[in-house]
C-alpha positions as CSV (number, residue, x, y, z in Angstrom):
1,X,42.0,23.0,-70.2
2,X,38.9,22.7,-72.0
3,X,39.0,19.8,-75.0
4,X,35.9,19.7,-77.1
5,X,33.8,16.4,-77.5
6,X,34.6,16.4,-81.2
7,X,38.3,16.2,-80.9
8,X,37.7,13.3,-77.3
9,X,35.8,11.0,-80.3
10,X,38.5,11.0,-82.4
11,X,41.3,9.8,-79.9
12,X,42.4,13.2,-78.6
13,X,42.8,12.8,-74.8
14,X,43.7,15.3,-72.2
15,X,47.0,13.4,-71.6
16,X,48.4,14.2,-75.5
17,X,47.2,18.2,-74.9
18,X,49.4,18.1,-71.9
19,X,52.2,15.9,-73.1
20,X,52.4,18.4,-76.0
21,X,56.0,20.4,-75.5
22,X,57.5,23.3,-77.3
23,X,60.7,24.3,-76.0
24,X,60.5,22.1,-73.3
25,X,57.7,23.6,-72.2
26,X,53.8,22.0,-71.7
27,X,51.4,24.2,-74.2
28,X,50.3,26.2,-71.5
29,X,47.0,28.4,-72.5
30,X,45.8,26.4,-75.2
31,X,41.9,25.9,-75.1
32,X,39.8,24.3,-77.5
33,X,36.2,25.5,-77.8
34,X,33.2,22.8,-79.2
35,X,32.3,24.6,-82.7
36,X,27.8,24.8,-82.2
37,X,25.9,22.2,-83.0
38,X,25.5,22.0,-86.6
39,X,28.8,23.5,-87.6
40,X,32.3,22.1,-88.6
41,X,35.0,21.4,-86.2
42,X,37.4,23.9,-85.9
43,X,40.7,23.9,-88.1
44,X,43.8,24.7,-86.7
45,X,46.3,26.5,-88.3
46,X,49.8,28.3,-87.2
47,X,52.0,31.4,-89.0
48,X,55.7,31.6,-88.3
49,X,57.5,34.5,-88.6
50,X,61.6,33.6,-89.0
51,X,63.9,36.4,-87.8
52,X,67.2,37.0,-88.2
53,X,70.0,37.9,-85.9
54,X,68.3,41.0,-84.6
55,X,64.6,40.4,-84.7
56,X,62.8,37.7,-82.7
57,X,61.2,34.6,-84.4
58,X,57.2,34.0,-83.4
59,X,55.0,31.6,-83.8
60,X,51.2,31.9,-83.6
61,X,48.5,29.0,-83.3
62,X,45.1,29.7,-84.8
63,X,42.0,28.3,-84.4
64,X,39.2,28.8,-87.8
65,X,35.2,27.8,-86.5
66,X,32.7,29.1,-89.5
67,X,29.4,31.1,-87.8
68,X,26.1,31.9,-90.0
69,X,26.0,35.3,-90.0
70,X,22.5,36.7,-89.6
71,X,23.2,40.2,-91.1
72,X,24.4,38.4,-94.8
73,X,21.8,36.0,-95.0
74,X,23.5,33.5,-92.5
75,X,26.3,33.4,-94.7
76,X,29.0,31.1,-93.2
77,X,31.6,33.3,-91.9
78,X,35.3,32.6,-90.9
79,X,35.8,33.3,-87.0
80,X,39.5,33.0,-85.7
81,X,40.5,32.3,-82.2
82,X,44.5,32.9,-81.3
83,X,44.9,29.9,-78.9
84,X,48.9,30.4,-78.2
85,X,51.7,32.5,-79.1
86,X,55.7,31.7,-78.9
87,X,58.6,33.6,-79.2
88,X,62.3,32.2,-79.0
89,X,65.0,34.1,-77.3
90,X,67.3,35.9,-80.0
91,X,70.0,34.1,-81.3
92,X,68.5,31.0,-81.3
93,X,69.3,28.7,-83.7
94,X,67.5,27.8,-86.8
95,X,67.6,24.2,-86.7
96,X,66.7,24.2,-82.9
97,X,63.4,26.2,-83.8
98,X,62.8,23.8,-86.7
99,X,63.0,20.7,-83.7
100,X,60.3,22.8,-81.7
101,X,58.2,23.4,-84.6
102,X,58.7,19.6,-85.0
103,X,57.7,18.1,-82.0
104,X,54.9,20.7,-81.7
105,X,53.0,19.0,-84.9
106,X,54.1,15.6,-84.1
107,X,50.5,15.0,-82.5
108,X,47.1,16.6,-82.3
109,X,45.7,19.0,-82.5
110,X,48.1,20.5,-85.1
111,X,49.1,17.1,-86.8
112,X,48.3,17.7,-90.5
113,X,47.8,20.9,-90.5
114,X,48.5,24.3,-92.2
115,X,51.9,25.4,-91.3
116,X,52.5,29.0,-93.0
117,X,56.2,30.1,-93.1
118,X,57.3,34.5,-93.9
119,X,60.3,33.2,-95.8
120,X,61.0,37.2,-96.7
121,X,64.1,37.7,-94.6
122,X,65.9,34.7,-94.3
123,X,65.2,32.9,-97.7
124,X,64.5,29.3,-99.2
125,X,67.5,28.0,-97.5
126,X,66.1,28.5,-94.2
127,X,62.7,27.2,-95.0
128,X,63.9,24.3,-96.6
129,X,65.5,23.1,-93.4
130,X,61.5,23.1,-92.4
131,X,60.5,20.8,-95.3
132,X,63.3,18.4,-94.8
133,X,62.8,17.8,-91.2
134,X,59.7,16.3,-91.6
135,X,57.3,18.1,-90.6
136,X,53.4,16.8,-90.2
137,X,52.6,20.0,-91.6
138,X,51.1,21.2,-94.7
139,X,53.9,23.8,-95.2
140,X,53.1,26.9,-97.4
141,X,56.1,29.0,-97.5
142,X,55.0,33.0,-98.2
143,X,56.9,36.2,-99.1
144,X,55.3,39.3,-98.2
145,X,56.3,42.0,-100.5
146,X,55.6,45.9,-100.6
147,X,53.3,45.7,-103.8
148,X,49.6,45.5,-104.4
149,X,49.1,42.5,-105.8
150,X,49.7,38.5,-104.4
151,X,50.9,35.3,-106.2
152,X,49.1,32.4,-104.8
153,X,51.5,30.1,-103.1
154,X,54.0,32.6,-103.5
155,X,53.7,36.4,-102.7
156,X,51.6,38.1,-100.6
157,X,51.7,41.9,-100.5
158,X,51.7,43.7,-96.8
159,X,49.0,46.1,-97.7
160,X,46.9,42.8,-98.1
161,X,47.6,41.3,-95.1
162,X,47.4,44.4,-92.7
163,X,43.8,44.5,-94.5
164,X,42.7,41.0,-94.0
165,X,43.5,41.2,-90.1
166,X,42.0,45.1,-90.3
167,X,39.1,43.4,-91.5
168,X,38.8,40.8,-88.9
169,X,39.1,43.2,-86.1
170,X,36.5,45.4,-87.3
171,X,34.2,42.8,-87.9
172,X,35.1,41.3,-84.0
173,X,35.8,37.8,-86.2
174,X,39.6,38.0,-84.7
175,X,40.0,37.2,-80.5
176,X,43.2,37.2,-78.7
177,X,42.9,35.9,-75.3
178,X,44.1,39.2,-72.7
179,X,46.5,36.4,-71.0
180,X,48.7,35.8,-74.1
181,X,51.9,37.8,-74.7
């Protein structure tokens, strides 16, 4: 497991990445690259997708770094790194995923971070189980509709986000390790 000097200055220790658990589980696969000299740490942020009786719920753990880019004028440009991805067995219960979720930002490197919920399917009921738990998330609940345009906060349409990951594909500014599922 490779932990980046910037997160060993402020208190993160090998033993917290380890002691880290999501479904009883240690956060296997999770690496940390140092951003370059020069450039911000890297931000951390996670999606979860709720399903419902017959689809699976996912979640997905992101790492942001910004690079210059030397073809735009070494415009800062967002790079994302998919550090771990979890689904839960069908069936499982709502409130037991909200526990997971729970402990899993309860301590670095996720602690106080963005915590982005598809609240299409199952509703605000659901989500608000999220919010009342506790969470040390910044929670942004998000319903992805079939239209062209978003709502901040709110509404995002799918044509927008297939794009936005299209984007960062093409632009090789999106990696998924090979050893994820």
């Amino acid at each position: 497991m490779i932990i980046p000097e910037h997160l060993l200055r402020n208190g993160i220790t090998e033993g917290m990445f380890m002691s880290a658990r999501l479904c009883g589980r240690p956060l296997d696969g999770i690496t940390f690259s140092q951003p370059p000299m020069g450039e911000p740490p890297a931000a951390m942020f996670a999606g979860l997708d709720l399903g419902q009786a017959q689809d699976f719920t996912a979640l997905v753990i992101c790492e942001r770094t910004m690079k210059a880019d030397p073809a735009k004028g070494m415009r800062q440009e967002p790079h994302l790194a998919v550090r771990h991805i979890h689904r839960w067995q069908l069936g499982t219960p709502y409130p037991a995923i909200v526990a997971d979720v729970k402990e899993l930002y309860a301590n670095p490197p996720l602690q106080r971070t963005t915590l982005a919920i598809d609240r299409t399917g199952v509703g605000r009921a659901v989500v608000d189980q999220f919010v009342a738990a506790d969470i040390r998330a910044a929670i942004h609940p998000w319903t992805i509709t079939f239209g062209q345009g978003s709502v901040a906060g709110h509404s995002v349409a799918k044509i927008e986000l297939v794009g936005a990951v299209q984007t960062l594909l093409g632009t090789k500014r999106l990696k998924i390790a090979p050893s994820l599922p």
